[in-house]
SERO-4910 file (N, C-alpha, C, O; in steps of 0.05 Angstrom, whole numbers):
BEGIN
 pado doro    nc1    nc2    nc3   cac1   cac2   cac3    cc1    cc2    cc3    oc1    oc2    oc3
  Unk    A   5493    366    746   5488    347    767   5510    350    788   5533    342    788
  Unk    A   5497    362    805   5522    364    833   5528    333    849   5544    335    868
  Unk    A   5522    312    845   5526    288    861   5554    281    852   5568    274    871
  Unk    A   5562    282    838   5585    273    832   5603    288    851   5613    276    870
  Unk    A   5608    315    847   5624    334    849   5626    324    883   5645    313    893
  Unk    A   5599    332    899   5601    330    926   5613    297    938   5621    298    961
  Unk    A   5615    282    930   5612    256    933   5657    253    926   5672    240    941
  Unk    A   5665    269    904   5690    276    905   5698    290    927   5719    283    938
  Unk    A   5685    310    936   5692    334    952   5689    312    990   5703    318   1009
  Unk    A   5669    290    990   5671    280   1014   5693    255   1014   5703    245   1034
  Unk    A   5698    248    986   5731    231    987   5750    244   1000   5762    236   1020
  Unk    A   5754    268    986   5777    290    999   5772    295   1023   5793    293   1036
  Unk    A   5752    303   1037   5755    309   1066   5759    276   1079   5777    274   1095
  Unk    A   5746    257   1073   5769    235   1087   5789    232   1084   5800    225   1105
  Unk    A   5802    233   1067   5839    231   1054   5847    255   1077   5867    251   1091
  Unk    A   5833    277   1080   5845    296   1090   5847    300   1123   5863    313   1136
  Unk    A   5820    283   1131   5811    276   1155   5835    264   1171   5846    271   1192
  Unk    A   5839    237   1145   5856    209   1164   5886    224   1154   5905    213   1164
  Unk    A   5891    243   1140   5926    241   1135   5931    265   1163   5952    266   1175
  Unk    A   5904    283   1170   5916    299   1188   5912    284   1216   5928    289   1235
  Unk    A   5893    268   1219   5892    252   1247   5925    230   1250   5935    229   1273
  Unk    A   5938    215   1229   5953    202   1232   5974    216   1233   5991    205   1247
  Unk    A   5983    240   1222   6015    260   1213   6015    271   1235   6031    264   1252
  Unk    A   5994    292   1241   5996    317   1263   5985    311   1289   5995    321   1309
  Unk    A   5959    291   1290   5948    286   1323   5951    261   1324   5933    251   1338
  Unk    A   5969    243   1312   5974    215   1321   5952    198   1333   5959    181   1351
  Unk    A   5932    200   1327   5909    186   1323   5904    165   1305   5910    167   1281
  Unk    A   5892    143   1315   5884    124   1294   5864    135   1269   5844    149   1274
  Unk    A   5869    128   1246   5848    131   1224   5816    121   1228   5806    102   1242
  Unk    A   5805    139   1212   5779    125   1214   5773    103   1196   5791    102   1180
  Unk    A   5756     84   1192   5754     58   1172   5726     77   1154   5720     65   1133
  Unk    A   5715     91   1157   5690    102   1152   5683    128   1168   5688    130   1192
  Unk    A   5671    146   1153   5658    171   1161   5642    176   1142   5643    169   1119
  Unk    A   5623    190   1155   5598    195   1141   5589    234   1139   5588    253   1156
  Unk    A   5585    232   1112   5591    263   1108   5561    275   1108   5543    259   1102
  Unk    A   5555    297   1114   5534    309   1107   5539    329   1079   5562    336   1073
  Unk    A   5517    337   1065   5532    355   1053   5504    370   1036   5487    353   1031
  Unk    A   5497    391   1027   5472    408   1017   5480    415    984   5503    422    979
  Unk    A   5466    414    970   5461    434    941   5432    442    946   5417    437    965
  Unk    A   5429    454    924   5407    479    917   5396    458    890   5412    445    878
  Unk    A   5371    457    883   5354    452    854   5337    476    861   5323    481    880
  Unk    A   5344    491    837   5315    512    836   5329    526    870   5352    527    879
  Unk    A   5312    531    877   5306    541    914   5302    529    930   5299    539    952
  Unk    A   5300    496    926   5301    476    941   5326    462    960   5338    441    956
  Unk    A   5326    473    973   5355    451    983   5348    424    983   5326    417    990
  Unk    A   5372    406    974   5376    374    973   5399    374    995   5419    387    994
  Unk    A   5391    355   1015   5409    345   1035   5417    316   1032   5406    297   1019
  Unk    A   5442    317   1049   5460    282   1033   5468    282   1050   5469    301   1066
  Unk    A   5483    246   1053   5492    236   1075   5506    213   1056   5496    197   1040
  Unk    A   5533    218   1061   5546    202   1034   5579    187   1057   5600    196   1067
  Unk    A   5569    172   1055   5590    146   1074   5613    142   1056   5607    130   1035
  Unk    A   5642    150   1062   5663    149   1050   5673    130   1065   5678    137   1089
  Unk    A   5679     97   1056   5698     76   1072   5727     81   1053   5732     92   1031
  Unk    A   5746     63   1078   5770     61   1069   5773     50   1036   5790     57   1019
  Unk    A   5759     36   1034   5758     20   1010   5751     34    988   5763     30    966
  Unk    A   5733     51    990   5728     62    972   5747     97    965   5748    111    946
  Unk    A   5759     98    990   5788    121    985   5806     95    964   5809    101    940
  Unk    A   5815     72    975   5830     61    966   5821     54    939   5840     46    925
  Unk    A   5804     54    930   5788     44    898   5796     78    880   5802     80    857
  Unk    A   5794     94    894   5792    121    877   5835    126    880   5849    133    860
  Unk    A   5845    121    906   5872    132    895   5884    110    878   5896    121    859
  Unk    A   5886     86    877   5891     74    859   5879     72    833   5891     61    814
  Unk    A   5858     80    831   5851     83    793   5819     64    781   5805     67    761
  Unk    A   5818     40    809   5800     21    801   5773     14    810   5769     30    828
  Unk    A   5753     -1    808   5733      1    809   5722     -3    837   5719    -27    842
  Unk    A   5717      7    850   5710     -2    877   5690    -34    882   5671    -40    867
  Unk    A   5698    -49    903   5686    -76    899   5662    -71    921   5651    -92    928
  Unk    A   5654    -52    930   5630    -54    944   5619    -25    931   5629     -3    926
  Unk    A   5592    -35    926   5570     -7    923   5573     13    944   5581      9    967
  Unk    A   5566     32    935   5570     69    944   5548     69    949   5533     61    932
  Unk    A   5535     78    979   5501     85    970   5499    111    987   5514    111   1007
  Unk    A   5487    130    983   5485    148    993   5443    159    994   5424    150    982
  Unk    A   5447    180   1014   5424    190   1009   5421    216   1021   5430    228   1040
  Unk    A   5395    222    992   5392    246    986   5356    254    990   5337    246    977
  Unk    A   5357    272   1013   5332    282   1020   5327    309   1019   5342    325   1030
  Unk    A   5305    315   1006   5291    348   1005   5262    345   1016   5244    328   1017
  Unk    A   5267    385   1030   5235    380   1034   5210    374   1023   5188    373   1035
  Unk    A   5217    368    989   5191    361    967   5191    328    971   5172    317    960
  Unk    A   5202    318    980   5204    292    987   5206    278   1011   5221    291   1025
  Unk    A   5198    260   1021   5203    242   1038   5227    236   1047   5229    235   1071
  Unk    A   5252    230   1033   5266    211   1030   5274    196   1006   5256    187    992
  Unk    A   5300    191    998   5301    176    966   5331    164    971   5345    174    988
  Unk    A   5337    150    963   5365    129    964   5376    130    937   5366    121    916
  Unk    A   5402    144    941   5417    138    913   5437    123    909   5453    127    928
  Unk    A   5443    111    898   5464     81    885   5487     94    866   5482    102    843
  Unk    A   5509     94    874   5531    108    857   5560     83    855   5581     89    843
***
C-alpha cells in the first residue's frame, strides 16, 4: 500500500518547504499546502491530493495523535473520483 509512504513523503516536503522559506528566503511559513502526488496499481496511475496542515506536521514531530482528520483524495482513470480518510 503506497498511501502511507506518499502521505509521509508530503509531511517532509512541508517540514522542508517552511524550514527553507523561514532559514534561507525569510518568508513567512505556510499554515497548509496541498500536495499532488501519483503511484502505479497494475498500469493504472492513481493520482492524490493530500493537504499537509501545520497541525498535523505538529501531531507527527511530536509523537501524538493528530486532533483533526487527514482527508485526502485519490483519483484514477478507472474511477470517477474516491475520498480517502487517514
Amino acid at each position: 500500500d503506497p498511501e502511507p509512504q506518499i502521505i509521509a513523503q508530503a509531511i517532509t516536503a512541508f517540514q522542508h518547504t517552511n524550514l527553507t522559506r523561514n532559514r534561507q528566503l525569510h518568508l513567512p511559513i505556510f499554515d497548509e499546502i496541498m500536495f499532488p502526488a501519483i503511484t502505479m496499481r497494475g498500469t493504472s496511475p492513481i493520482f492524490y491530493m493530500i493537504e499537509v496542515t501545520a497541525s498535523l506536521d505538529t501531531a507527527v514531530t511530536v509523537g501524538v495523535f493528530p486532533e483533526v482528520l487527514t482527508i485526502f483524495t485519490a483519483t484514477s482513470p478507472a474511477s470517477r473520483g474516491s475520498t480517502a480518510t487517514g
